[in-house]
N, C-alpha and C positions, 0 to 999 in steps of 0.2 A: 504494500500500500504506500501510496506516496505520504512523506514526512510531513508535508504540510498540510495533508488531508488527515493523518493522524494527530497532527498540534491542534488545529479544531478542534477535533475530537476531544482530545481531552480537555482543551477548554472552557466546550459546553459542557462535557459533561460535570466541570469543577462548578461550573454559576449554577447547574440546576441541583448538585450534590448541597451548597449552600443553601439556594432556595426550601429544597423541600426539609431541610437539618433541623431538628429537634431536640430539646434538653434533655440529657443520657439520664435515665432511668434506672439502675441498677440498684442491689441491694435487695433485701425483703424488708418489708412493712415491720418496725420495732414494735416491742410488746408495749402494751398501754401501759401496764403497773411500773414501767422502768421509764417511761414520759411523766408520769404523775398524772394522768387525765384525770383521776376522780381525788387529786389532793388540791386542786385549784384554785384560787383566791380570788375575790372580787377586788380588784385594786381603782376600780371606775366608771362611771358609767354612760354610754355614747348616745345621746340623740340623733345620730344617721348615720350610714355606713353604705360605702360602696364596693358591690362586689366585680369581680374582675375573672373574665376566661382567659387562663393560661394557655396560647399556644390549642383554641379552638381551631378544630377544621370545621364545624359548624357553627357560627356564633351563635346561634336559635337553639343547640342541643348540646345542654349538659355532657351528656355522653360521650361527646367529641372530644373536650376538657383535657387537658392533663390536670389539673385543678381550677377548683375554682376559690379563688384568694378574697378577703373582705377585710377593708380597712375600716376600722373602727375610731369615731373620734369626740375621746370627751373630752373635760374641762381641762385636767392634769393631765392625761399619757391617752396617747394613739398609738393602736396596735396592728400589725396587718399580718394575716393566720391566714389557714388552709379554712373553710366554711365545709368543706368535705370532710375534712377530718375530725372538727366541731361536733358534725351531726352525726358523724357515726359514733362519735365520742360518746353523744347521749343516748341513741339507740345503745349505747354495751352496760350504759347506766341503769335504764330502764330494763332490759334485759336482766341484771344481777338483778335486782330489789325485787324482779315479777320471781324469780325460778332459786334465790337464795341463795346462790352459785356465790362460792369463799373464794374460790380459787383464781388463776387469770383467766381472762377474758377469752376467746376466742377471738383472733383477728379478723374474724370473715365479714367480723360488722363494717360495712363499706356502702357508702353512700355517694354515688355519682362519679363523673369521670368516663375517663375509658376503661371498658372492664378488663382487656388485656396487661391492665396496669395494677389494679385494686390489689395483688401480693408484693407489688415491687415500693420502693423506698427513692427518694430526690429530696435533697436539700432545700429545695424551695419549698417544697409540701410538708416537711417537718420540720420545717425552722420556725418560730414567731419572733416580729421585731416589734419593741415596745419603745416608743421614742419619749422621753420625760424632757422637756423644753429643748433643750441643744443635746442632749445627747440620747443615741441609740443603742438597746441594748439587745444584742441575738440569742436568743434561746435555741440552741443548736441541738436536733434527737437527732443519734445517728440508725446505720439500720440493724437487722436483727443481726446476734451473737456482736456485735460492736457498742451495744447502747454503754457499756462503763466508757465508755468515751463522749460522752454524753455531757457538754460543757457552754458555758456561757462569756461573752465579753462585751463589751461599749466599745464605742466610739463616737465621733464628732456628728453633729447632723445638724442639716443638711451638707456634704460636700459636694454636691456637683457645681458646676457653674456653666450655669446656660446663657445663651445666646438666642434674641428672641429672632424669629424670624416675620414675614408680614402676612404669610401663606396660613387661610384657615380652613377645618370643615364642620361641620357638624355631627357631634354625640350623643345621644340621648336627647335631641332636643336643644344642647347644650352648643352654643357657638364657640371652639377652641379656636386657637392661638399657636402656633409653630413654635419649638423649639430643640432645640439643641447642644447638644455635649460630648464629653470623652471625660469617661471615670474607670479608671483602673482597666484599662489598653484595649475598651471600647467604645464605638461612636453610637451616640443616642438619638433616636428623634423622639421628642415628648409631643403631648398634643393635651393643652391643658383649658379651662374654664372659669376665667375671672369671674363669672358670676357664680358661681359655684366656690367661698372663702374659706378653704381648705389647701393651707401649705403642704400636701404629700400626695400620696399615690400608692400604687403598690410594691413591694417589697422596701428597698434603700431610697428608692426617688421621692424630691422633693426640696424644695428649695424656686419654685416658681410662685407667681403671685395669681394663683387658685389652684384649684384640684386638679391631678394630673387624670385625666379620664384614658387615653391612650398611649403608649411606651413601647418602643422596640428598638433592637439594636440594628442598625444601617444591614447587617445579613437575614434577620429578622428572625434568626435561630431563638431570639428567645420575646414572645410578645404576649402583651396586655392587654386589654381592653376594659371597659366599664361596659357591663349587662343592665347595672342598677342602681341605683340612688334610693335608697330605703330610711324613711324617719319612722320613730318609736323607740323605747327604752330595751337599751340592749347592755346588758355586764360586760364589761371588757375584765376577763381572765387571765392571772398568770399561774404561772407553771412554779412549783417553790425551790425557790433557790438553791436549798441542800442539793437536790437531784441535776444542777446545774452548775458544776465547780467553775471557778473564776476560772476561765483563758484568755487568749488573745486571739483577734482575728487574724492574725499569718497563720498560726497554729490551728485553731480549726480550719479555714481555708485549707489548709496543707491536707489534713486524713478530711475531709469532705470529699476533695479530687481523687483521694488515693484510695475511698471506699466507691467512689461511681466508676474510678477507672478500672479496678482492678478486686473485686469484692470477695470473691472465693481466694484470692494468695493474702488480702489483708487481713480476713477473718482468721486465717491458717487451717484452711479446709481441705484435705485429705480423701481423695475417692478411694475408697471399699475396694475396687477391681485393679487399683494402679494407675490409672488413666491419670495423664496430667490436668491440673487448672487449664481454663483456657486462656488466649493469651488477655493483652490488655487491651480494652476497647478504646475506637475514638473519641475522644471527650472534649467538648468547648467549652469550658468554665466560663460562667455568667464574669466572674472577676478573674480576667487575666493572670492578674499580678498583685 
C-alpha cells in the first residue's frame, strides 16, 4: 500500500480513536461498609442542585450515563457526588432495615447508568468534592480489595482561569456564555449561565461568574452536561473522616491512575490456572499532571 495512503490512515483513524475515547473504567465497585454510606453526616443543606450526564450517548436516557453527577449548593459547603451512587446508597438502606441483614450489603444495589458498567469502579463516580469557601476537599473510595487506600486531601479552589469568549448557546433554557482554559495539561471549553449565580459546576470547575451548565475537554474524552436544575430541600452528606486519612493530591492522583490503569497487578491478583494479569490498558487521566 502506498505510505501516504497509509499516513491517512492512521490519521483518521487517530481523530476518530479521540472522538469516540471515553473515561477508562476499570476496577470493581468498592464495598459500601468500607465508603461509610450509612455513617454519613448532614454537614448542610442545599436549596437546588444540578444534575449532570457524564459522557451520555443519549442525553434523554439515563442508561447511556457513565454517571450521573449533582452539585449541591448550600449556605457553607457545595458538594458535587455520583446521584447514582446516592440512590443506590438508599435503596441498600432501605433494603437492610426491611430484611434485618447485619452483614455487608450486596453491591448489586445499582441504580442507573450503563448496565455494562454497574460492577466496575472510576474515580469520578467514587470520588465526592466538598468545597468550604476557597478551599476543596476530595473524598477519594478507591475500588474493591484496594479500599485501605481509601484517603482524602484539599486544595485551593477555584484554580482554573478562564478566558471569556463572545460565542453562546442555549441550556436548559438557560443562555450560556463561552469559555475557556488549560488546568493540569488540558484544554477546556466551559459553557456557563450568569443568570443562573452559582460559582461551580461539576467535578473541580469553577471559578466563572455563574453556573457552569456544560464542560469538556477540546478531545471531549471527558464531558458534562446539565439535565436539570432542581429546587427543594436536599442534605448535603459527608463521608467521616476517620474512613478518609489525610493525603495529598499527587499521591492519590498517582494509585487512582495506577488502579484504572492496571487493577489486577495493583491489587496483586494471582490467576488459579497461571495465566498472566493482562497487560496495562490505555488510560487518559482527566488531570495530566
Amino acid at each position: 500500500m502506498n505510505k501516504k495512503i497509509i499516513t491517512i490512515i492512521i490519521a483518521l483513524a487517530a481523530v476518530c480513536g479521540g472522538a469516540n475515547a471515553q473515561p477508562k473504567v476499570n476496577g470493581r465497585v468498592p464495598t459500601r461498609e468500607k465508603r461509610g454510606y450509612d455513617k454519613q453526616i448532614v454537614i448542610d443543606t442545599a436549596n437546588v442542585r444540578i444534575l449532570y450526564a457524564l459522557n451520555a450517548k443519549d442525553i434523554k436516557d439515563e442508561d447511556t450515563y457513565i454517571d450521573l453527577g449533582k452539585l449541591e449548593v448550600g449556605r457553607r459547603v457545595s458538594k458535587y457526588s455520583s446521584e447514582f451512587v446516592d440512590l443506590s446508597d438508599v435503596e441498600a438502606v432501605k433494603w437492610k432495615k426491611e430484611t434485618g441483614h447485619t452483614g455487608y450489603v450486596p453491591k448489586s444495589f445499582w441504580m442507573g447508568g450503563r448496565p455494562e458498567l454497574h460492577e466496575n469502579w472510576s474515580e469520578l463516580v467514587f470520588s465526592d468534592y466538598i468545597i468550604r469557601g476557597n478551599q476543596l476537599k476530595e473524598y477519594a473510595c478507591f475500588p474493591l480489595w484496594a479500599e485501605r487506600e481509601n484517603s482524602s486531601y484539599t486544595e485551593p479552589w477555584p484554580l482554573m482561569r478562564w478566558t471569556l469568549a463572545d460565542e453562546q448557546q442555549t441550556i436548559l433554557g438557560h443562555r450560556c456564555q463561552k469559555a475557556t482554559c488549560q488546568f493540569r495539561g488540558r484544554d477546556f471549553v466551559a459553557w456557563f449561565a450568569a443568570d443562573v449565580p452559582i460559582k461551580g459546576g461539576p467535578w473541580k470547575f469553577g471559578g466563572l461568574p455563574g453556573c457552569i451548565l456544560k464542560v469538556y475537554d477540546v478531545q471531549k474524552i471527558y464531558v458534562w452536561e446539565a439535565v436539570a436544575i432542581e429546587r427543594g430541600t436536599y442534605q448535603i452528606m459527608q463521608y467521616p473522616d476517620k474512613l478518609y486519612p489525610k493525603s495529598t493530591r499527587k499521591s492519590v492522583w498517582q494509585r487512582q491512575k495506577k488502579y484504572t490503569e492496571d487493577y489486577l497487578n495493583a491489587i496483586g491478583w494471582t490467576s488459579l490456572e497461571g495465566r498472566p494479569t493482562p497487560p496495562k490498558v490505555p488510560f487518559e487521566p482527566l488531570e495530566k499532571e
